[in-house]
PANU-482292 format. One line per 3 residues: their letters; for each residue x, y, z of N, C-alpha, C. Coordinates in nm, 3 decimals. Layout:
<rs>
A) X:Y:Z:X:Y:Z:X:Y:Z  ...
</rs>
This chain:
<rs>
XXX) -2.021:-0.805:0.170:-2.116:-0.698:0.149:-2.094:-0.589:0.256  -2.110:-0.610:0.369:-2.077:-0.518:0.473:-1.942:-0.466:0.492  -1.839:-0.573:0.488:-1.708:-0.481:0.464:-1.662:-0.366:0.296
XXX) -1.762:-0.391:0.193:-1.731:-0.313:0.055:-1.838:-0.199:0.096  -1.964:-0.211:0.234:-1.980:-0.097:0.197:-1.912:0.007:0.390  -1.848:-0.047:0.393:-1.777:0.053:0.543:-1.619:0.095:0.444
XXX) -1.629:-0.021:0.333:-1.523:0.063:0.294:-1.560:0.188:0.161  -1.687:0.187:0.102:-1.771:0.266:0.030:-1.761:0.433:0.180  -1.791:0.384:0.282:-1.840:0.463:0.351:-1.711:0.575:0.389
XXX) -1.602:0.477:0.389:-1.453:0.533:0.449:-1.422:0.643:0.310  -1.459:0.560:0.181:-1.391:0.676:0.047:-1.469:0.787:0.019  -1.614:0.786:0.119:-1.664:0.940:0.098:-1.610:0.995:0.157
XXX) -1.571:0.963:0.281:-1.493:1.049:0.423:-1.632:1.070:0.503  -1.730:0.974:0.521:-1.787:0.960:0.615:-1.765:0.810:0.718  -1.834:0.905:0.836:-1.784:0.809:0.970:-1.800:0.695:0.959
XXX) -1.748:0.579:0.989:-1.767:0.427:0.962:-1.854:0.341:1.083  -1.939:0.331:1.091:-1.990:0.249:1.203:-2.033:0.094:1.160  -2.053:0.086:1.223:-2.104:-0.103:1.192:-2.260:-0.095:1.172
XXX) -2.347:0.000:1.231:-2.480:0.012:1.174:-2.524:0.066:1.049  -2.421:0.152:1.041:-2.453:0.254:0.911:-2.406:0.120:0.803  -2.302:0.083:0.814:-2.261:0.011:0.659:-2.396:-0.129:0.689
XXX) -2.397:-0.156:0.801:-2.559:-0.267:0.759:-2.651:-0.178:0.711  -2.676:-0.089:0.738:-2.826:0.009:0.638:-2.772:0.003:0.526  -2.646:0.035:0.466:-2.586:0.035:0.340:-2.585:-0.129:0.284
XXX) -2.525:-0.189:0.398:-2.525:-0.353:0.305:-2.680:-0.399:0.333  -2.829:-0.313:0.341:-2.954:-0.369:0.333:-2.923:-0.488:0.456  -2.882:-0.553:0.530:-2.895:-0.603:0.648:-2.941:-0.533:0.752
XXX) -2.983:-0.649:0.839:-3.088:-0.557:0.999:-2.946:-0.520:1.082  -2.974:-0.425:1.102:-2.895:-0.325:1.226:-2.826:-0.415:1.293  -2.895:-0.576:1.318:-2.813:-0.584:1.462:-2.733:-0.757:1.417
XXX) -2.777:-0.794:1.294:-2.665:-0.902:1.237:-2.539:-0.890:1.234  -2.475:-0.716:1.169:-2.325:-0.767:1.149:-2.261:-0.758:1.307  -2.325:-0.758:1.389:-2.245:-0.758:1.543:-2.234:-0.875:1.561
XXX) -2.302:-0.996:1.496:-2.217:-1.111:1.545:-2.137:-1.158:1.457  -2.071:-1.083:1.371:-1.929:-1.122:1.322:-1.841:-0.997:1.362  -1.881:-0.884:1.431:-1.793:-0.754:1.396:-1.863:-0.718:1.542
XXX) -1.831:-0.759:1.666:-1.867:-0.696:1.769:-1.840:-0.531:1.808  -1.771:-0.453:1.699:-1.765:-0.314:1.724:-1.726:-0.264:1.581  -1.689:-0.129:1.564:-1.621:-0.073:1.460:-1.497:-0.125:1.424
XXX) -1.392:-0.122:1.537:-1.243:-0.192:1.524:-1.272:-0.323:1.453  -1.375:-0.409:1.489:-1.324:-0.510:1.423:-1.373:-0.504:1.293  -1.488:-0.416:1.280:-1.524:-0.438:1.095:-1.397:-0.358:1.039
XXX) -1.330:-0.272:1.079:-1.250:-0.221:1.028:-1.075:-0.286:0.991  -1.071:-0.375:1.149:-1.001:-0.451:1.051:-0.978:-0.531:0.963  -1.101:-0.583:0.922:-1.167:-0.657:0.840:-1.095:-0.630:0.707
XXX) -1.200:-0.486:0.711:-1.175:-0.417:0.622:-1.024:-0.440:0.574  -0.953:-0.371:0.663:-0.783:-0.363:0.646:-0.762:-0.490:0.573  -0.771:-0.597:0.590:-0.731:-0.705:0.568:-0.786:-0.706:0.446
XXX) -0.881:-0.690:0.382:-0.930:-0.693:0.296:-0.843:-0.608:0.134  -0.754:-0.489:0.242:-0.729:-0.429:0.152:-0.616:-0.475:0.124  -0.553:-0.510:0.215:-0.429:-0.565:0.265:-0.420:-0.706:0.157
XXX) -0.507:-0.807:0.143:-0.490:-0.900:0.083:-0.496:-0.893:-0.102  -0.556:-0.745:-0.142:-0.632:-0.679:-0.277:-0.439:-0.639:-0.318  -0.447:-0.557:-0.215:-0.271:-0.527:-0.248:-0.169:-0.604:-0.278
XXX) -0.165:-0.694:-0.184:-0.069:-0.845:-0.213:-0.090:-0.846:-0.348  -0.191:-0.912:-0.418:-0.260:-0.965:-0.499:-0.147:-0.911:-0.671  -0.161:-0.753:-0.633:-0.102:-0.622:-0.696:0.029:-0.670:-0.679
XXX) 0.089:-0.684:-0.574:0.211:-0.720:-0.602:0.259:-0.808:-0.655  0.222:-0.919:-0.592:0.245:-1.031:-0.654:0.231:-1.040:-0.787  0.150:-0.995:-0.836:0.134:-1.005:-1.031:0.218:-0.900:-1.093
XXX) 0.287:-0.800:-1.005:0.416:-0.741:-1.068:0.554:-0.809:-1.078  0.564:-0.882:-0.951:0.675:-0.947:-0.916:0.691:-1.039:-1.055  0.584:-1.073:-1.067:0.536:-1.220:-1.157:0.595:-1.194:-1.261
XXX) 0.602:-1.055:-1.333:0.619:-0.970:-1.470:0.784:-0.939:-1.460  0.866:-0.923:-1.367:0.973:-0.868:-1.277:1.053:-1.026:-1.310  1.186:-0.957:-1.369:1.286:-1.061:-1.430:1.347:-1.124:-1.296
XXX) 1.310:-1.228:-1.208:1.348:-1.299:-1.149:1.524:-1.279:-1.075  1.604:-1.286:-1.179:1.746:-1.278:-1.152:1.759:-1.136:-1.130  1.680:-1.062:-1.098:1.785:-0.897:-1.180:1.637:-0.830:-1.030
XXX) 1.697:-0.846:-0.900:1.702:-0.810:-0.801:1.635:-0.628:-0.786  1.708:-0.507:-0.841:1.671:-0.338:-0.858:1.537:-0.377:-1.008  1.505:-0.458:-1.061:1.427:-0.451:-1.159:1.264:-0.504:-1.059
XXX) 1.325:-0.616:-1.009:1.188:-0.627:-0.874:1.193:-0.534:-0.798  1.218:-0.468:-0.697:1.264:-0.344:-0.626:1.118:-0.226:-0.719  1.191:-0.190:-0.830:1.102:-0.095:-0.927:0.990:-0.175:-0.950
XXX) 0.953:-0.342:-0.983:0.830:-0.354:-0.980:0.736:-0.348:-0.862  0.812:-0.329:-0.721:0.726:-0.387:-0.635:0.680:-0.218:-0.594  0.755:-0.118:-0.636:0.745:-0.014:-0.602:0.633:0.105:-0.668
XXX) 0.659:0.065:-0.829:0.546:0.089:-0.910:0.415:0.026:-0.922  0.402:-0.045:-0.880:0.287:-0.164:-0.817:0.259:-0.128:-0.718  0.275:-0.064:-0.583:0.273:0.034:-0.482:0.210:0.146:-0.516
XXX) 0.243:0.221:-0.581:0.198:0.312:-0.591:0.085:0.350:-0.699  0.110:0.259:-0.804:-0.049:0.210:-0.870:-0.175:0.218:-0.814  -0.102:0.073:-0.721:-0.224:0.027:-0.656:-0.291:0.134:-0.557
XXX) -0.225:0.209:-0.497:-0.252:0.323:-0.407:-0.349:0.422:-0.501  -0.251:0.488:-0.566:-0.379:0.563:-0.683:-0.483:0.505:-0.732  -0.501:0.369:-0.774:-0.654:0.306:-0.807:-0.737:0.283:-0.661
XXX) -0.669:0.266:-0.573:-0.742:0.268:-0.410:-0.747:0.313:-0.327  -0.796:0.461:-0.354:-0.738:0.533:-0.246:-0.792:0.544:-0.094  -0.924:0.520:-0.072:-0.965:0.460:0.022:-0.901:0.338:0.128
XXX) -0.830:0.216:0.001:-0.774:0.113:0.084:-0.690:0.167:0.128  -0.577:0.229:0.045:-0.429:0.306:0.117:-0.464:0.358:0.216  -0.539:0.433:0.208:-0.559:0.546:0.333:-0.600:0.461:0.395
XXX) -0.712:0.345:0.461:-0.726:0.282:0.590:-0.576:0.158:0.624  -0.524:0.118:0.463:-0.402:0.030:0.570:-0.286:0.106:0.558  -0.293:0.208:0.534:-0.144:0.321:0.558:-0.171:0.429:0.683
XXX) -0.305:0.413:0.733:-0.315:0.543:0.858:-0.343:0.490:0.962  -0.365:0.559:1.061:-0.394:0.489:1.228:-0.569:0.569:1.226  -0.634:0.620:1.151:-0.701:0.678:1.141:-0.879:0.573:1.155
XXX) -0.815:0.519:1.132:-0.965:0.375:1.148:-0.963:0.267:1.215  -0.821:0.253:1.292:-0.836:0.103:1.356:-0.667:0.101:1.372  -0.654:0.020:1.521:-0.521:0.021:1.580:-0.420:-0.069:1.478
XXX) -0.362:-0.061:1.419:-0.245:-0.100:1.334:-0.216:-0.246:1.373  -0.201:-0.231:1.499:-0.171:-0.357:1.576:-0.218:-0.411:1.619  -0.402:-0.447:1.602:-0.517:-0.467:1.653:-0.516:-0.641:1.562
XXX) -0.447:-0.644:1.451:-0.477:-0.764:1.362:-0.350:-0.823:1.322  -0.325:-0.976:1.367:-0.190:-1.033:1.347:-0.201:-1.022:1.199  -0.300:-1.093:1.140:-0.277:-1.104:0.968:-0.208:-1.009:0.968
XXX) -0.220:-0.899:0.989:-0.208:-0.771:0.917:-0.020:-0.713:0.945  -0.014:-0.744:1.069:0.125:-0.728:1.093:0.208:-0.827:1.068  0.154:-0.974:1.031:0.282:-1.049:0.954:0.240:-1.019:0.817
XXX) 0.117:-0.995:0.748:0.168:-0.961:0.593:0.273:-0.859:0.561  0.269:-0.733:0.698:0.306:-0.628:0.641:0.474:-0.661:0.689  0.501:-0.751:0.785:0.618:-0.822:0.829:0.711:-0.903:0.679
XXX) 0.605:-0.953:0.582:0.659:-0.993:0.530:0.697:-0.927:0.383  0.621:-0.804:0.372:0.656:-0.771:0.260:0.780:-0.650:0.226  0.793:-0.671:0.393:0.937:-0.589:0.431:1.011:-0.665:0.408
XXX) 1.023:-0.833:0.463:1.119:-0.896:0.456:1.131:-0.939:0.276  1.029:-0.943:0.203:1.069:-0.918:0.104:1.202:-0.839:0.009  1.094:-0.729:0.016:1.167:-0.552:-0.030:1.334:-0.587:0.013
XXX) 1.385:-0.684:0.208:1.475:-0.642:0.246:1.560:-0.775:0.162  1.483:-0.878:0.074:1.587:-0.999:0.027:1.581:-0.926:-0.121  1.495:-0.838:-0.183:1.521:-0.772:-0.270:1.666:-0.686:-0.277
XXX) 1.689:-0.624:-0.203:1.831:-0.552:-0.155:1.904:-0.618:-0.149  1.917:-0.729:-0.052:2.020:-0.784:-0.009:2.066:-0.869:-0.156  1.984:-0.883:-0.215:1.986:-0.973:-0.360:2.134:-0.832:-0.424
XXX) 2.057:-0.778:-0.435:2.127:-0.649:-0.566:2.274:-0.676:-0.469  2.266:-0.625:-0.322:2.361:-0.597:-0.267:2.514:-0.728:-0.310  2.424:-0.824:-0.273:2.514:-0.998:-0.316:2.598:-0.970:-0.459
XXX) 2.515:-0.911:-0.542:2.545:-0.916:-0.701:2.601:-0.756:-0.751  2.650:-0.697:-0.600:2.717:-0.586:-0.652:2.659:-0.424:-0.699  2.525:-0.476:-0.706:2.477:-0.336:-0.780:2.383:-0.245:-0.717
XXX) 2.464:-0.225:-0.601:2.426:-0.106:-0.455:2.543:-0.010:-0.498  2.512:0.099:-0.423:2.654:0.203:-0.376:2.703:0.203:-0.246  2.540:0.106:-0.177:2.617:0.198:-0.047:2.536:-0.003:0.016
XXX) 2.638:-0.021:0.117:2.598:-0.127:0.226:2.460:-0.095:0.313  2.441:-0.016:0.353:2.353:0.031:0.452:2.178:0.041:0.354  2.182:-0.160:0.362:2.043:-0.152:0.335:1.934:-0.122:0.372
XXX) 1.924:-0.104:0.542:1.815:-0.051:0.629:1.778:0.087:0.562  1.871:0.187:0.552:1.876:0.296:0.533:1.791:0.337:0.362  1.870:0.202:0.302:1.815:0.223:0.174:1.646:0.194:0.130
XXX) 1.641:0.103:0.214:1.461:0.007:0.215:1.413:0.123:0.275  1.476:0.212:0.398:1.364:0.308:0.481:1.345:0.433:0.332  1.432:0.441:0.298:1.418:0.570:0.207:1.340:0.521:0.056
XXX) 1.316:0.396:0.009:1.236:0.365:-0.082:1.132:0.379:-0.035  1.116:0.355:0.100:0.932:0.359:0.122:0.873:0.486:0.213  0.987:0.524:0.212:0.949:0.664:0.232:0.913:0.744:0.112
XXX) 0.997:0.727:-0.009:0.990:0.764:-0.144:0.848:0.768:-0.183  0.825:0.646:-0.180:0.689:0.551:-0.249:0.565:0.617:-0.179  0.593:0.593:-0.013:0.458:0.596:0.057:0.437:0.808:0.058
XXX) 0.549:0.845:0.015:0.509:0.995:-0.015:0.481:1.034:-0.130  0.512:0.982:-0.209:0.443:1.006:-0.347:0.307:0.961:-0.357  0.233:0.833:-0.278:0.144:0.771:-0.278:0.024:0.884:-0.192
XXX) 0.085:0.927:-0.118:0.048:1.003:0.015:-0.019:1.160:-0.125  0.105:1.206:-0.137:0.112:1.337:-0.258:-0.032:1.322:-0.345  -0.008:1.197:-0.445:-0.097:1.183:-0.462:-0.310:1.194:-0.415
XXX) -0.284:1.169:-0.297:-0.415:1.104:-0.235:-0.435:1.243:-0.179  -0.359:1.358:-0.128:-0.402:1.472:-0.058:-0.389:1.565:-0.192  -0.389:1.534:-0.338:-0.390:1.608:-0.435:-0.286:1.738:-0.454
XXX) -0.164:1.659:-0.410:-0.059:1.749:-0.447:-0.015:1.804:-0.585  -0.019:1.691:-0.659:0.062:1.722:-0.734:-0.027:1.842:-0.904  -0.104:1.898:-0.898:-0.190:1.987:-0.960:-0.069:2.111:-0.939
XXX) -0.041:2.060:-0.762:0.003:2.267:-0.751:0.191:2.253:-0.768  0.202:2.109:-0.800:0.346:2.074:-0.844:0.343:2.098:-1.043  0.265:2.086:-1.072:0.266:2.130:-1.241:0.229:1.940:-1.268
XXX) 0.159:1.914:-1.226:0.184:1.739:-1.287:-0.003:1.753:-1.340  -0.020:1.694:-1.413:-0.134:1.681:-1.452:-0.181:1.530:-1.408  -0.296:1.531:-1.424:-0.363:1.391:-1.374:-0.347:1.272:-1.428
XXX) -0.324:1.298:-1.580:-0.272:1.223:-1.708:-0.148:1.145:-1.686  -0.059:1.210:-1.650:0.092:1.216:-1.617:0.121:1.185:-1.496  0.070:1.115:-1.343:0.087:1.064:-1.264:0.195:0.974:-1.228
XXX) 0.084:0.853:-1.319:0.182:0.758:-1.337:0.292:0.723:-1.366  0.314:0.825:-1.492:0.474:0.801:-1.585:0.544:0.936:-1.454  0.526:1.030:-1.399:0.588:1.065:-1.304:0.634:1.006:-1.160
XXX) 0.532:0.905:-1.181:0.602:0.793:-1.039:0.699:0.712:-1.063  0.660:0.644:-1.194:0.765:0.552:-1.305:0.909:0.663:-1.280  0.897:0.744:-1.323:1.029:0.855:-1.374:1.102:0.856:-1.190
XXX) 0.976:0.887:-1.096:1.060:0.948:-0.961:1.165:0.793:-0.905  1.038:0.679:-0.963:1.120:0.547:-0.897:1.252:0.501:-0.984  1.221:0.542:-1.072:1.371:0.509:-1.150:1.477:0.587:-1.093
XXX) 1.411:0.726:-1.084:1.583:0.861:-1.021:1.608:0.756:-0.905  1.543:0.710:-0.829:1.596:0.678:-0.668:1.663:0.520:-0.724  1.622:0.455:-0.797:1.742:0.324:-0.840:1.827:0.358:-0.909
XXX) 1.867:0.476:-0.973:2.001:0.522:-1.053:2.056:0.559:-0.903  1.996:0.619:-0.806:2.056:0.679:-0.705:2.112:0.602:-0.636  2.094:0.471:-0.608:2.130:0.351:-0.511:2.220:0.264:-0.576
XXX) 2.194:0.230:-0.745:2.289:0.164:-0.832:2.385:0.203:-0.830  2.478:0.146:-0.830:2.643:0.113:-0.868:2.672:0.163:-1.030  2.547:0.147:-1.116:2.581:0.194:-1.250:2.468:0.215:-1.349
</rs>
């Protein structure tokens, strides 16, 4: 209750405190301090919260994502990314910014996000094994997918794309379309 409403509080773009979201979660002022001794920690709470909603997203793409065929997970885990970002834009924005709470304030949070790199990086190395890269330099390639992703995701959320000609309708199948150009771009064929 108290972490859905600090994160209610974060998607108006008002300030997050630990008193305000107890007036919001109808609790007395001074209960959620003994689970959340300050803002940082309801907030990473929060994070985690969003952090675990996201997994969730991925994982049920992966699930859909032909197992053997390495750039086909890659595009699910990427369009699933950026989905999930547009249906949450609140969560993105607190576990994609430094804007609410130190990044590095919560282990969960840095081995999930540890691991879904090491993912993305056995995703590559998969395609790479089976030939269907252009280029060796997978670091390079994983940094520029999620640079791809987390700027389109980003585009999205600061309402870019209106003054790009994209309509609101058309989002999605334009993320679909941008993540495909960047796996023709990396494929071998």
């Amino acid at each position: 209750m108290l972490i859905d409403a600090a994160l209610q509080l974060a998607a108006e773009g008002a300030e997050v405190s630990v008193r305000e979201a107890a007036r919001r979660a109808a609790v007395s002022p001074g209960a959620p301090f003994r689970h959340f001794p300050n803002r940082d920690a309801l907030m990473v709470a929060v994070a985690e919260e969003a952090q675990r909603r996201f997994r969730v997203e991925i994982e049920a793409a992966l699930g859909d994502a032909a197992p053997a065929d390495p750039l086909a997970r890659f595009r699910a885990f990427g369009i699933a990314y950026v989905r999930w970002a547009m249906r949450n834009p609140a969560h993105f924005e607190i576990i994609s910014t430094g804007r609410y709470f130190a990044h590095g304030s919560s282990a969960e949070l840095t081995r999930d996000n540890a691991e879904l790199v090491a993912l993305t990086e056995r995703m590559l190395a998969d395609a790479a094994d089976q030939g269907l890269l252009r280029s060796a330099d997978l670091k390079r390639i994983l940094i520029a997918g999620r640079a791809m992703i987390y700027g389109f995701a980003r585009m999205n959320l600061d309402g870019h794309f209106p003054r790009w000609g994209v309509a609101e309708d058309e989002i999605e199948r334009m993320a679909e379309g941008v993540i495909d150009l960047f796996i023709a771009g990396i494929a071998t064929a």
